[in-house]
N, C-alpha and C positions, 0 to 999 in steps of 0.2 A: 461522605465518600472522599478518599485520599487522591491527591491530584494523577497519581501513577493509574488507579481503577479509573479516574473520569477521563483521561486521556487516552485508555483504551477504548474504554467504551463511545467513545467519541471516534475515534479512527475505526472503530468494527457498526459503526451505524454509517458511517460514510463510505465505506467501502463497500458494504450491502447496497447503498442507494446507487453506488455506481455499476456492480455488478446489474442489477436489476436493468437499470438504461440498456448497457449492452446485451444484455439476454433479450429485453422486449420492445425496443425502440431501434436501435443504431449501435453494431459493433466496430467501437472507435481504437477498434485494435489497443486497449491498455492493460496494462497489469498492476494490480493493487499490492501493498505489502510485500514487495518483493526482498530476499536476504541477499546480501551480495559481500563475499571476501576476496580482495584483491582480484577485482573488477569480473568475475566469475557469480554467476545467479546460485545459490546455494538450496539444499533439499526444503521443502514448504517449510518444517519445524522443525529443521539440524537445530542441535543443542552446540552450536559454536561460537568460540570465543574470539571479540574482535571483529565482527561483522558489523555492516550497517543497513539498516531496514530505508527502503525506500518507499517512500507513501504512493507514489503514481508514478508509472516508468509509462511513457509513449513510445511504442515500438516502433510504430510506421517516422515519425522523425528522429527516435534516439534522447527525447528528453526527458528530464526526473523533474516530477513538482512535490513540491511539500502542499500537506494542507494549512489550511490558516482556520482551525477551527473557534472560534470565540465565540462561544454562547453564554 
């Protein structure tokens, strides 16, 4: 597997586990995967150019986390 498919696959098994917590546990008000161009949230799968994908955005405080995935 090419590090580009294991990096996805890695970020689309972490963001399922995290949707999952907020559906059955505790919504922590977050959004996964979000596209964002010049600081504006863009359509789920716009095909555009010059964006950047944010791995975890906290709404209730306004913060972006990256994952650290290393398995």
């Amino acid at each position: 597997m090419t590090g580009h498919k294991a990096g996805s696959l890695k970020h689309s098994i972490a963001e399922n586990i995290v949707k999952d917590y907020q559906n059955n546990i505790a919504d922590r008000n977050l959004d996964m995967e979000i596209r964002y161009k010049g600081h504006t949230a863009t359509a789920g799968n716009a095909n555009i150019n010059g964006y950047t994908r944010i791995d975890v955005h906290d709404k209730g405080s306004n913060q972006v986390y990256n994952y650290n995935l290393n398995l």
